[in-house]
MIDOSE-1310 file (N, C-alpha, C; in nm, 2 decimals, decimal comma, always signed):
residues 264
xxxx	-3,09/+1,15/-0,95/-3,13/+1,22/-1,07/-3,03/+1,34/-1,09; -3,00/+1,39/-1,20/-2,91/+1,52/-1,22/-2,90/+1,51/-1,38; -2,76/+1,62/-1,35/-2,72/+1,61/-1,53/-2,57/+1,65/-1,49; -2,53/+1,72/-1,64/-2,36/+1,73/-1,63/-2,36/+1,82/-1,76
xxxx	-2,29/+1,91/-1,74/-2,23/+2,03/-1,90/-2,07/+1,99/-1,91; -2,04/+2,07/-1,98/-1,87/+1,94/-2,03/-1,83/+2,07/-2,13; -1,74/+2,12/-2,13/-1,70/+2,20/-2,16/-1,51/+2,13/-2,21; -1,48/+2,12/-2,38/-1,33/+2,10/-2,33/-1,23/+2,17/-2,45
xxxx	-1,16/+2,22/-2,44/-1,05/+2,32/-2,55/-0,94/+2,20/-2,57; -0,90/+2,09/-2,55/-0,76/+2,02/-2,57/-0,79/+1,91/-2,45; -0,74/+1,80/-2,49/-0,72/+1,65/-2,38/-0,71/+1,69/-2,25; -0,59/+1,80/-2,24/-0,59/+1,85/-2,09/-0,62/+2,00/-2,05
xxxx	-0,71/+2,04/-2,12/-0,80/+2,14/-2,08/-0,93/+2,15/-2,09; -1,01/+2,13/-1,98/-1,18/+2,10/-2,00/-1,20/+2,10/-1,84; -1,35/+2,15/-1,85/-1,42/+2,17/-1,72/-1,53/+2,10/-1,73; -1,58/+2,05/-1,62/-1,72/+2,01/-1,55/-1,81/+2,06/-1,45
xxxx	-1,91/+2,07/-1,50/-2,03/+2,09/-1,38/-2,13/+1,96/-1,40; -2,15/+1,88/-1,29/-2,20/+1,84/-1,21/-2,32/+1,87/-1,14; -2,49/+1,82/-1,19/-2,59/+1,80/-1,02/-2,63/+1,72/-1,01; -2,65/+1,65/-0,87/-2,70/+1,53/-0,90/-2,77/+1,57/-0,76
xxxx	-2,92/+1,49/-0,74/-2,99/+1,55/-0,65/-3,00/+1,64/-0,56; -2,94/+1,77/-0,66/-2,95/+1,95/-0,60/-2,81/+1,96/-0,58; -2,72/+1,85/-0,52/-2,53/+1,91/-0,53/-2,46/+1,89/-0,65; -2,40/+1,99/-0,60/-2,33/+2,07/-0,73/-2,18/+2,00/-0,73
xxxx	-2,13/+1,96/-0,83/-1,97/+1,88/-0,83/-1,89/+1,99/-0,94; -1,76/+2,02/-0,90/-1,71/+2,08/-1,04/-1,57/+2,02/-1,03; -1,51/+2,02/-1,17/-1,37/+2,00/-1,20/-1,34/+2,02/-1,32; -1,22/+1,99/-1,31/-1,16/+2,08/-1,43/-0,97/+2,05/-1,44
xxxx	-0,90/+2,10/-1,57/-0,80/+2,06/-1,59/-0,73/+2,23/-1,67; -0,67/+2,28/-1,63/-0,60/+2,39/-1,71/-0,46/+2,35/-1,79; -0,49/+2,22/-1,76/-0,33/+2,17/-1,85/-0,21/+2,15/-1,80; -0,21/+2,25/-1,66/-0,11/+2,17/-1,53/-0,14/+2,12/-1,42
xxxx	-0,24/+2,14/-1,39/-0,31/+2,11/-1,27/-0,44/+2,04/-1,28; -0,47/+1,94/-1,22/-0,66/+1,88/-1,24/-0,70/+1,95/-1,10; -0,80/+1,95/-1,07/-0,92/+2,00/-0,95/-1,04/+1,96/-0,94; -1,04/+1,95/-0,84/-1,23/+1,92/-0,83/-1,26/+2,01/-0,67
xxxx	-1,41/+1,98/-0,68/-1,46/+2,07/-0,60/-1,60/+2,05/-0,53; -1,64/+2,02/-0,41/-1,76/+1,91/-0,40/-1,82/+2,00/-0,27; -1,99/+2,00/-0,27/-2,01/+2,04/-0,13/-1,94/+1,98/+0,02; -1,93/+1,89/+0,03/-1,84/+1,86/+0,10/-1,67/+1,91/+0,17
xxxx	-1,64/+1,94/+0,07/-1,48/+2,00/+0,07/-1,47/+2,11/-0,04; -1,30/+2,13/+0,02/-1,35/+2,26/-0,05/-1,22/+2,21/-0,18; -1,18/+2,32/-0,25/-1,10/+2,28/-0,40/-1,00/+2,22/-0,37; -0,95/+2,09/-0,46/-0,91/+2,06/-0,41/-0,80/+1,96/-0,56
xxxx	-0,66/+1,94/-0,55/-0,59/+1,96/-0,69/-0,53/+1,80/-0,68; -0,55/+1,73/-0,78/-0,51/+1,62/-0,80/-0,37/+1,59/-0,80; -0,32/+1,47/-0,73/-0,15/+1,42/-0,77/-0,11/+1,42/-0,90; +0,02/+1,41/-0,93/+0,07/+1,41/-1,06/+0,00/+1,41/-1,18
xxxx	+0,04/+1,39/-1,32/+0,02/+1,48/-1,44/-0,14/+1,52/-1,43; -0,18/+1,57/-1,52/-0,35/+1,61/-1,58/-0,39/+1,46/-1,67; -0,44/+1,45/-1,63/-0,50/+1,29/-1,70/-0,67/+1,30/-1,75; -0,70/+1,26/-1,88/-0,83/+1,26/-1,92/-0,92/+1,24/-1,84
xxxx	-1,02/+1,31/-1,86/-1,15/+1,27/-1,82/-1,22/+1,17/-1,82; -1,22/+1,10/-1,76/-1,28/+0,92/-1,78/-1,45/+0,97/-1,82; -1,52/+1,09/-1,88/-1,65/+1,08/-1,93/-1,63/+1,10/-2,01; -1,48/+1,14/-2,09/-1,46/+1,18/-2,22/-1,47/+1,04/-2,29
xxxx	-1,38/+0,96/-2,21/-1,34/+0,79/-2,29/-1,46/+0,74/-2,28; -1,59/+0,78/-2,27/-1,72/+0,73/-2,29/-1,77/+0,80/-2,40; -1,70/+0,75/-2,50/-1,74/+0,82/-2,62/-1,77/+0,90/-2,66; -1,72/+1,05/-2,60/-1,76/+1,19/-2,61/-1,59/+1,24/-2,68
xxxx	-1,51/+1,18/-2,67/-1,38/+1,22/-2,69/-1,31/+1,11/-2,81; -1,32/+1,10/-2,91/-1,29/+0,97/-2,99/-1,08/+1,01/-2,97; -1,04/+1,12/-3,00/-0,90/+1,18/-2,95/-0,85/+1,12/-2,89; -0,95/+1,15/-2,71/-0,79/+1,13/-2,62/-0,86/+0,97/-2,61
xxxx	-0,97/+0,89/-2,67/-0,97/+0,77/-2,65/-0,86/+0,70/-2,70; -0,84/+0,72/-2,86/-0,72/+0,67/-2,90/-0,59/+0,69/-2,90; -0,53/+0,82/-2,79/-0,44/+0,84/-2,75/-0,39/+0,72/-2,64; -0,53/+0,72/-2,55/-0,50/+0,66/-2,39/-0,42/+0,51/-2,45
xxxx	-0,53/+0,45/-2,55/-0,47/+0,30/-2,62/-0,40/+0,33/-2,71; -0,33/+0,39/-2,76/-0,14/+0,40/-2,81/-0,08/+0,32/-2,77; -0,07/+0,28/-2,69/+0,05/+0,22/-2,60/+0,00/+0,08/-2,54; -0,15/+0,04/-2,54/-0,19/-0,06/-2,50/-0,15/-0,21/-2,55
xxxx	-0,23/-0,32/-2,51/-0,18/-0,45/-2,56/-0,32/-0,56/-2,59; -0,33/-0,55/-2,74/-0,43/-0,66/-2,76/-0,44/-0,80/-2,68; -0,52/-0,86/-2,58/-0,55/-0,97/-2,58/-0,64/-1,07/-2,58; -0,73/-1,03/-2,67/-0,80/-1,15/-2,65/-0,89/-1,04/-2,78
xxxx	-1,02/-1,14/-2,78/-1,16/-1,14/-2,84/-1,27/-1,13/-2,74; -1,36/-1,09/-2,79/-1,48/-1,10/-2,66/-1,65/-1,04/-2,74; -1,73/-1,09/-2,75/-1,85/-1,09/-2,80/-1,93/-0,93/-2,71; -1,94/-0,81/-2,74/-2,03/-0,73/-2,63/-2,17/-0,66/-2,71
xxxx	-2,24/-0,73/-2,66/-2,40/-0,65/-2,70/-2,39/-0,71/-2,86; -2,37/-0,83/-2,88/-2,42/-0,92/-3,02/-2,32/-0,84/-3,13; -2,18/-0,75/-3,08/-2,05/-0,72/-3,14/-1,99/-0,84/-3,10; -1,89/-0,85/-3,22/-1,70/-0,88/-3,21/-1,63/-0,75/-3,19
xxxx	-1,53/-0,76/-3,09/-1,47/-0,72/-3,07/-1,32/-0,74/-3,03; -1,26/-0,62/-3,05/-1,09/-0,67/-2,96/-1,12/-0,60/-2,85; -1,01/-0,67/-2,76/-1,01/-0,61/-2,61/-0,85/-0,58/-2,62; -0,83/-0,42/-2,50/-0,71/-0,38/-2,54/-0,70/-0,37/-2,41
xxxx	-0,59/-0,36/-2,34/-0,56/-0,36/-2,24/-0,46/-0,28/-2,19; -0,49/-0,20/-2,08/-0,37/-0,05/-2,06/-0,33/-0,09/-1,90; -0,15/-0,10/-1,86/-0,17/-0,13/-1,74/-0,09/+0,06/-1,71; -0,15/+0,07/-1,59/-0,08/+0,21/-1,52/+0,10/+0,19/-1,53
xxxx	+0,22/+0,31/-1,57/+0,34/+0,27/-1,52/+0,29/+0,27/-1,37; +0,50/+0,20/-1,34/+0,50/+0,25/-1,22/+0,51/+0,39/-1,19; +0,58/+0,44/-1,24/+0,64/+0,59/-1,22/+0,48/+0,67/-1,22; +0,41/+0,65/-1,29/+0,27/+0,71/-1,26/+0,17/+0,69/-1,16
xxxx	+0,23/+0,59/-1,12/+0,19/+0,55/-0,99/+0,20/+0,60/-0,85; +0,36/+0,60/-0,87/+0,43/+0,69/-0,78/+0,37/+0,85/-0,76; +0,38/+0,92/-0,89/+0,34/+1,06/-0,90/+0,19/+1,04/-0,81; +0,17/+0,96/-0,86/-0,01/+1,04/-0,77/+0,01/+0,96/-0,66
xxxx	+0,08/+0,87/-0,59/+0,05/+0,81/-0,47/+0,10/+0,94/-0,33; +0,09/+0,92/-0,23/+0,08/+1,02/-0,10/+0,15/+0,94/+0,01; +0,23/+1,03/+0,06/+0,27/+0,93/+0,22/+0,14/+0,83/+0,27; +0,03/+0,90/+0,31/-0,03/+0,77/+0,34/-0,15/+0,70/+0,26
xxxx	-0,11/+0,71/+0,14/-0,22/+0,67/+0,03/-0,13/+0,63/-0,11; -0,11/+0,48/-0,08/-0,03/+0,42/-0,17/-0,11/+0,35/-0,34; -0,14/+0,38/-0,43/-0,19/+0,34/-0,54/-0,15/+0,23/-0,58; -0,18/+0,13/-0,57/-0,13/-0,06/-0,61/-0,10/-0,09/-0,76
xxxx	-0,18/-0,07/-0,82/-0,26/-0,06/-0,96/-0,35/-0,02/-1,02; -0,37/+0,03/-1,15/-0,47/+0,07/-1,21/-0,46/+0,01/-1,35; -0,58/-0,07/-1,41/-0,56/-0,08/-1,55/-0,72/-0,07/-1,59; -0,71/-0,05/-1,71/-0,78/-0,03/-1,81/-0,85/-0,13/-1,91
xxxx	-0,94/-0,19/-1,97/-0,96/-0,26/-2,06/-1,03/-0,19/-2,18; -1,04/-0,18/-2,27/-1,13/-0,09/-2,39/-1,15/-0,23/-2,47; -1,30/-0,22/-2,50/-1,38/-0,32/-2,63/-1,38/-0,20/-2,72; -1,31/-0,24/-2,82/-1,38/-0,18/-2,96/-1,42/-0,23/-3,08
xxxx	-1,53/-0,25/-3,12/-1,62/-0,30/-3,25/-1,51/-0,34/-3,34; -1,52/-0,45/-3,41/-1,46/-0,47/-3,50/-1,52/-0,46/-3,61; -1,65/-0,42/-3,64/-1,75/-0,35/-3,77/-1,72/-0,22/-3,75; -1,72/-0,17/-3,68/-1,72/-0,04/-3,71/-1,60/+0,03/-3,65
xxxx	-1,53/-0,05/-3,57/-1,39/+0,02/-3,49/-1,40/+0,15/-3,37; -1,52/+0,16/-3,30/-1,55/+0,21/-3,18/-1,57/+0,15/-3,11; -1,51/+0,22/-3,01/-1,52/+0,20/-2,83/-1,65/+0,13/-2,77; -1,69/+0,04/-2,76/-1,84/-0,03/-2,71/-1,85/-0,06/-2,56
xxxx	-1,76/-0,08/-2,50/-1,73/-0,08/-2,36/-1,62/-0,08/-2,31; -1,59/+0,05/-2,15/-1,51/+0,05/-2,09/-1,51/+0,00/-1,99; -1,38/-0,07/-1,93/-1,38/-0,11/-1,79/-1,25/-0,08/-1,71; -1,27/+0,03/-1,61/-1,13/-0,03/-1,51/-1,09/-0,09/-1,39
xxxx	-0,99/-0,08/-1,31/-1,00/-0,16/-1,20/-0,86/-0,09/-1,16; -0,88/+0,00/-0,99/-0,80/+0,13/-0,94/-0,83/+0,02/-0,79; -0,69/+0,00/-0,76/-0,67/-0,03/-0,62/-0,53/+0,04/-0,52; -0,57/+0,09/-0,42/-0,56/+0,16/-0,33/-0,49/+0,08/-0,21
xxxx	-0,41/+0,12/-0,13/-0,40/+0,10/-0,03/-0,35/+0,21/+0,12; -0,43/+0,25/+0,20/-0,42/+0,38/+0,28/-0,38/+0,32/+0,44; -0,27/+0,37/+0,48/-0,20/+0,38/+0,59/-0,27/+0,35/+0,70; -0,33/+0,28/+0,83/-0,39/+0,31/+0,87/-0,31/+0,29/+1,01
xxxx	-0,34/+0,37/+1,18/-0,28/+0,37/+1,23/-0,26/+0,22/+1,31; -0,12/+0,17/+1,35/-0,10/+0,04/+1,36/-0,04/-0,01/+1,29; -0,05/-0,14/+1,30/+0,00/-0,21/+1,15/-0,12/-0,30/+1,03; -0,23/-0,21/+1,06/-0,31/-0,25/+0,95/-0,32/-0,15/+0,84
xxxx	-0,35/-0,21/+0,73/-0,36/-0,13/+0,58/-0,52/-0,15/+0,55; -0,56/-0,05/+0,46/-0,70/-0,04/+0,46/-0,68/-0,05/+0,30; -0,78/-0,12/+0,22/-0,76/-0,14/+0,07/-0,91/-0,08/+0,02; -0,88/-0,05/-0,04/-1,01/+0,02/-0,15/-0,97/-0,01/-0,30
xxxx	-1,08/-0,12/-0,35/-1,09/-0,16/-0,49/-1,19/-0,05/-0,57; -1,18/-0,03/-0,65/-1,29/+0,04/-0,74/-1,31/+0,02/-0,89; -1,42/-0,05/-0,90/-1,41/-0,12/-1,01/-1,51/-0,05/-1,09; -1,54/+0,01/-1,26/-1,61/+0,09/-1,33/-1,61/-0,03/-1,45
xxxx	-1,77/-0,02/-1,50/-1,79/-0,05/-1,62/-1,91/+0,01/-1,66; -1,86/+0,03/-1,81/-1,97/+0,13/-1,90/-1,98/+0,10/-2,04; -2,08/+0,06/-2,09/-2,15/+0,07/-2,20/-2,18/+0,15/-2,28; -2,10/+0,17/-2,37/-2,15/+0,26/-2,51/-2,22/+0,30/-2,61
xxxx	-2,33/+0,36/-2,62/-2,42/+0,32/-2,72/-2,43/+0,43/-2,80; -2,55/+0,45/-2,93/-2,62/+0,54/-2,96/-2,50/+0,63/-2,99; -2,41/+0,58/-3,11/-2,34/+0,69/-3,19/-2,40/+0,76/-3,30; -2,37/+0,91/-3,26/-2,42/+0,95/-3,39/-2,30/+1,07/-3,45
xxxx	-2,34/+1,10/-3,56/-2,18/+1,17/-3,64/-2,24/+1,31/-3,61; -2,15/+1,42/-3,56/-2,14/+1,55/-3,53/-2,03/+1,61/-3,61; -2,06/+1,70/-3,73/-1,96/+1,78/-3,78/-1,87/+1,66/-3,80; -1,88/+1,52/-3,87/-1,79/+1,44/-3,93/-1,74/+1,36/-3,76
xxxx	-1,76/+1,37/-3,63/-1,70/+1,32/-3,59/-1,81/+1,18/-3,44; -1,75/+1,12/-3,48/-1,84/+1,03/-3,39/-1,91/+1,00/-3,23; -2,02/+1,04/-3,19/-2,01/+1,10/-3,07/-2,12/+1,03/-2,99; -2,08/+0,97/-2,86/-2,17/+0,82/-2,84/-2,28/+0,94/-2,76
xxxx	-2,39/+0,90/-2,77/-2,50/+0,99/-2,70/-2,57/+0,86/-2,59; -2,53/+0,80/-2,58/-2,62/+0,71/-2,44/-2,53/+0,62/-2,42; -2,53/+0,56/-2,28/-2,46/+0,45/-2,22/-2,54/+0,41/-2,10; -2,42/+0,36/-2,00/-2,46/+0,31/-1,88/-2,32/+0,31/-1,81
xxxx	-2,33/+0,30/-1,68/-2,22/+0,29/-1,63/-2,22/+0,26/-1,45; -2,14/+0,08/-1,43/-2,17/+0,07/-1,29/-2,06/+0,07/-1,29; -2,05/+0,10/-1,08/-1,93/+0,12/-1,00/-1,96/+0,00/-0,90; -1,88/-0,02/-0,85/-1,82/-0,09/-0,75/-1,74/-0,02/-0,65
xxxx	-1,74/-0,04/-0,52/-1,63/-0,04/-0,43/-1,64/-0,08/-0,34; -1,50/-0,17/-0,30/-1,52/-0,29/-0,19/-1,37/-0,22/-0,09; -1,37/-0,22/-0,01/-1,31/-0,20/+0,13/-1,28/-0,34/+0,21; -1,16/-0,37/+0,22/-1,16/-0,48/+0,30/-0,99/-0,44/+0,34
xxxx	-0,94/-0,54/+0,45/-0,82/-0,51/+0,52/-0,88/-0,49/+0,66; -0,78/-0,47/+0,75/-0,77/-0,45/+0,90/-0,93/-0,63/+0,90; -1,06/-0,57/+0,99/-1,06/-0,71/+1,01/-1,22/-0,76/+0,94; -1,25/-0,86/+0,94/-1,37/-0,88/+0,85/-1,48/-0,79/+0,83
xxxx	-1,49/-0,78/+0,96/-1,67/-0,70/+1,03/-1,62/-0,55/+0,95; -1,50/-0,51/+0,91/-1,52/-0,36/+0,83/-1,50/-0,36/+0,68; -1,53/-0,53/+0,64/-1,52/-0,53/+0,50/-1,64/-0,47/+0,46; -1,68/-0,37/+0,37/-1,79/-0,33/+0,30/-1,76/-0,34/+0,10
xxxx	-1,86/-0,34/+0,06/-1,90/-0,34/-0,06/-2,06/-0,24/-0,13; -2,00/-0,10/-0,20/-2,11/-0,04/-0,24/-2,14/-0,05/-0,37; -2,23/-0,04/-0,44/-2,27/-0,07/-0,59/-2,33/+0,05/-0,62; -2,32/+0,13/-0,74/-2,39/+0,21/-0,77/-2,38/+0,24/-0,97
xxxx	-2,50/+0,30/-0,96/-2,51/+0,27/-1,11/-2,54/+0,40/-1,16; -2,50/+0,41/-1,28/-2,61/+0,54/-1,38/-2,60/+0,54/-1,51; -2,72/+0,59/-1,56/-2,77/+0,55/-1,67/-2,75/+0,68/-1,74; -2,70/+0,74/-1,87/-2,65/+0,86/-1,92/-2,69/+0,90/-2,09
xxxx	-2,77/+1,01/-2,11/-2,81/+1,05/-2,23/-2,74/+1,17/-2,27; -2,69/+1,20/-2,42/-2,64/+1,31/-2,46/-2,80/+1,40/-2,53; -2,76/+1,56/-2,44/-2,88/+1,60/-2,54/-2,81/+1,69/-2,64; -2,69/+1,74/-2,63/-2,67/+1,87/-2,70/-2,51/+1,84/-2,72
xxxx	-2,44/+1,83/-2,81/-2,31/+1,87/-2,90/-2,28/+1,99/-2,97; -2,19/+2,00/-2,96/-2,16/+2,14/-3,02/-2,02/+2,18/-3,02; -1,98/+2,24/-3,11/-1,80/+2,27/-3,16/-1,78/+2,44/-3,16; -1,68/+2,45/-3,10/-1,62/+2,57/-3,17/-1,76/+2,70/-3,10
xxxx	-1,75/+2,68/-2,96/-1,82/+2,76/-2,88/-1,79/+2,91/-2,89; -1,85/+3,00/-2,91/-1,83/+3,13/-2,89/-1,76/+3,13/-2,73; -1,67/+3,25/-2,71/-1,63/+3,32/-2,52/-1,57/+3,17/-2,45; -1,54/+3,10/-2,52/-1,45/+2,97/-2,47/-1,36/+3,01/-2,47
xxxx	-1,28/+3,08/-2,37/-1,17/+3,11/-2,38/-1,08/+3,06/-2,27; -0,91/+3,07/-2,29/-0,81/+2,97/-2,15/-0,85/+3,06/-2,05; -0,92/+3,16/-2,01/-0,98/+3,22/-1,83/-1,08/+3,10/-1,83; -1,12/+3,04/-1,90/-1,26/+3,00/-1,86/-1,24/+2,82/-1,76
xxxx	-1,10/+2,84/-1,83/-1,04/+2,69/-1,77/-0,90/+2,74/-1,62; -0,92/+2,86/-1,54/-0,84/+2,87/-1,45/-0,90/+2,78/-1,30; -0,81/+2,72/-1,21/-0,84/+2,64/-1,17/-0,91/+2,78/-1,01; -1,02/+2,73/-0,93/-1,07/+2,81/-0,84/-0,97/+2,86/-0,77
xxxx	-0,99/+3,02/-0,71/-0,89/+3,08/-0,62/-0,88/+3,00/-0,49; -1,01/+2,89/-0,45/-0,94/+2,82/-0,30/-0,91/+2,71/-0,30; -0,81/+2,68/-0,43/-0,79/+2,57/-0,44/-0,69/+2,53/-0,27; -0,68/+2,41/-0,33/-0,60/+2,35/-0,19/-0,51/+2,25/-0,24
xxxx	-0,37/+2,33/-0,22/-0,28/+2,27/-0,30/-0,20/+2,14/-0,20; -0,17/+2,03/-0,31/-0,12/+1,90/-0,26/+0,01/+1,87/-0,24; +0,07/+1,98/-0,34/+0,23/+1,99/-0,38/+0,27/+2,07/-0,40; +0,36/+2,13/-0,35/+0,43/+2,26/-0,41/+0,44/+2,30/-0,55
xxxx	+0,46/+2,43/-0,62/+0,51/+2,48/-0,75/+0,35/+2,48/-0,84; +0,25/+2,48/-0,78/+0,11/+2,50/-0,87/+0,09/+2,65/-0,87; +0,11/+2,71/-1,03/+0,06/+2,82/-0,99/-0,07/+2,89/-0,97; -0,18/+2,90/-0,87/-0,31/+2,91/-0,88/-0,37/+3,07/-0,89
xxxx	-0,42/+3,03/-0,99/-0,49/+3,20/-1,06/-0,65/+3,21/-1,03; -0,72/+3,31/-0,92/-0,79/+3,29/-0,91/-0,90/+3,34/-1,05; -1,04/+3,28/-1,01/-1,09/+3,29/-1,14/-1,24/+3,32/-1,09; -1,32/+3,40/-1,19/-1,42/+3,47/-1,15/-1,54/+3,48/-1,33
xxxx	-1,47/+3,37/-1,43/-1,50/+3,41/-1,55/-1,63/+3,32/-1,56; -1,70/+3,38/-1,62/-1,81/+3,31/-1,66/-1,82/+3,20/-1,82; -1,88/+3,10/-1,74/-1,80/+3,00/-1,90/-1,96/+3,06/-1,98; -1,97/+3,04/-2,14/-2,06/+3,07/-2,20/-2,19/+2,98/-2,15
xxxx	-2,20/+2,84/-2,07/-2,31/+2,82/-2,07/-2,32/+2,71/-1,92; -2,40/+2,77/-1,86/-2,42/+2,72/-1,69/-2,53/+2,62/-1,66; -2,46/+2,49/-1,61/-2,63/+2,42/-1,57/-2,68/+2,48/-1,46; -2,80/+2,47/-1,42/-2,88/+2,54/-1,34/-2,89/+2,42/-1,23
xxxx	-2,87/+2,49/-1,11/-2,90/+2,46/-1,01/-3,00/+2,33/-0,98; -3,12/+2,36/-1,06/-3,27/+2,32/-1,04/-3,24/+2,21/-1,12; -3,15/+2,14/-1,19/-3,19/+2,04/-1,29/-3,15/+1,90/-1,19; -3,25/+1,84/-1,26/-3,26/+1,68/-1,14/-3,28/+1,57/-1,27
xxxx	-3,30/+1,57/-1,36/-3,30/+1,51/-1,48/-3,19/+1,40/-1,51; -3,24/+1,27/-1,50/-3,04/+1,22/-1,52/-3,08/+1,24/-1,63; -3,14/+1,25/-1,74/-3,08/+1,25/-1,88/-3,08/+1,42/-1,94; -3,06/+1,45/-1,87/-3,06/+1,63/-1,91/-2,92/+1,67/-1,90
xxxx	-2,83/+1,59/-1,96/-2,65/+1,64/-1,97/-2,62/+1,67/-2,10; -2,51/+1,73/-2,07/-2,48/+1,82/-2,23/-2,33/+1,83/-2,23; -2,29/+1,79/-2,36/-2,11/+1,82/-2,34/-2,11/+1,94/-2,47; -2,01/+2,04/-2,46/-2,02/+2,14/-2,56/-1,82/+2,09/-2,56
xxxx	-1,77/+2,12/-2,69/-1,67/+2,08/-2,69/-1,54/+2,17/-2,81; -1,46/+2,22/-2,81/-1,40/+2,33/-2,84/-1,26/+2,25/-2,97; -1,27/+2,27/-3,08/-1,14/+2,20/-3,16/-1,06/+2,31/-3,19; -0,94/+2,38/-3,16/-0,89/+2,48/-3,21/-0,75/+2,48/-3,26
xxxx	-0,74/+2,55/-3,40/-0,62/+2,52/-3,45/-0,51/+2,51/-3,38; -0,48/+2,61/-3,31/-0,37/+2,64/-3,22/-0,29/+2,51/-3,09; -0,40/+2,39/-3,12/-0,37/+2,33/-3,02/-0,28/+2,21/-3,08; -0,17/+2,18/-3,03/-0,12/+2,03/-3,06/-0,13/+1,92/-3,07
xxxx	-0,18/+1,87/-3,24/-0,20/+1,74/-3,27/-0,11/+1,64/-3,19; +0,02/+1,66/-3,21/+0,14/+1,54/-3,16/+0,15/+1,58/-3,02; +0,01/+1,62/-2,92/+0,07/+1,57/-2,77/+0,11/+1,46/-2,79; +0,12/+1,44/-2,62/+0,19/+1,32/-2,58/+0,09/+1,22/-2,52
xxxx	+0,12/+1,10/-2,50/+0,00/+1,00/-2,48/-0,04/+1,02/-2,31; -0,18/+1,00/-2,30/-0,23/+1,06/-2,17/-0,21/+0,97/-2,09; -0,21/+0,99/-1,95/-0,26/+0,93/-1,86/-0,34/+0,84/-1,82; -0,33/+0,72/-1,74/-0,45/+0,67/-1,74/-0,54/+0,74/-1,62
């Protein structure tokens, strides 16, 4: 059980808070740098460019959805939830691949699929599929698949713009490599309600998106500004509610219509 606040000023500037049975998850993007931040570990800055938020492409973001498929490739037809639809299909470059891979954490592939309605021309289901391969000592390789699918539901129009308030969304991850007995496979699911939309937030301002002072940088030339600002609106600690999430979301003139196409 938990919830999530969503806070975003532009494709690659937006923050999260995260609780899901009392821990707290945060991350965030200032537009050069992504981060996250978990009981567990401490801050901590993503490989190469700033890449959308995969809860945005769940229908909270109609933008950088149709940015990410710019560049995609129709194939096929496919029936989802008693829709027609097209299915579009996004494969990762290489060279983006490269950027976020690590000496010992090589990225194989990542692609994308998007259903969108062909009645009404929204996003109805996402799916991707991120495979991994990590160094391991010896000469075995350890592989990590991770497979996401999510369901779209329950659009309703906000200040003219279309904003999916419920879904669903399972994961997968299967581990296999080195020798059978450490093949594993975990499943996990969640079910997701919007309660609160909102534009054009009062005290949203770029302090509100500096990435944490302990971050822990991955690569040289990040410049990290510590930060102490309070964003206009905090989830609380105490919320255990999975349907108790709220995305509040910022459109401001000043920002650039003709970025450039995101990341996957």
């Amino acid at each position: 059980m938990g919830g999530f606040v969503l806070w975003q000023k532009g494709p690659d500037l937006w923050s999260l808070e995260l609780v899901v049975s009392g821990y707290k998850i945060s991350a965030g993007s200032d537009g050069k740098v992504a981060w996250r931040r978990t009981p567990w570990h401490h801050s901590h800055a993503s490989r190469g460019p700033p890449r959308p938020l995969r809860r945005f492409l769940q229908g909270l973001d109609p933008r950088s959805t149709a940015n990410l498929f710019s560049s995609s490739a129709c194939v096929g037809e496919k029936i989802i939830n008693d829709e027609d639809c097209f299915v579009l299909k996004l494969e990762a470059e290489p060279s983006t691949l490269r950027a976020r891979s690590s000496s010992n954490v090589e990225i194989i592939r990542h692609t994308v699929w998007g259903y969108f309605s062909q009645r009404i021309g929204l996003l109805v289901q996402l799916q991707d599929s991120h495979l991994l391969r990590i160094k391991a000592p010896g000469n075995d390789n350890i592989f990590w698949e991770t497979t996401m699918e999510s369901c779209i539901q329950d659009y309703k129009t906000i200040n003219g713009i279309n904003i999916a308030h419920a879904g669903k969304t399972w994961v997968s991850l299967f581990r296999f490599g080195e020798n059978s007995e450490s093949h594993s496979r975990t499943r996990m699911e969640e079910v997701w309600t919007i309660e609160e939309v909102d534009f054009n937030i009062k005290g949203l301002s770029m302090d509100c998106f500096f990435p944490p002072g302990d971050l822990k940088k991955e690569e040289e030339g990040y410049g990290i500004v510590s930060s102490n600002v309070r964003l206009p609106l905090k989830l609380r600690n105490g919320s255990t509610r999975v349907n108790a999430s709220k995305i509040v979301a910022i459109d401001v003139d000043e920002f650039d219509e003709s970025s450039d196409d995101e990341e996957l």
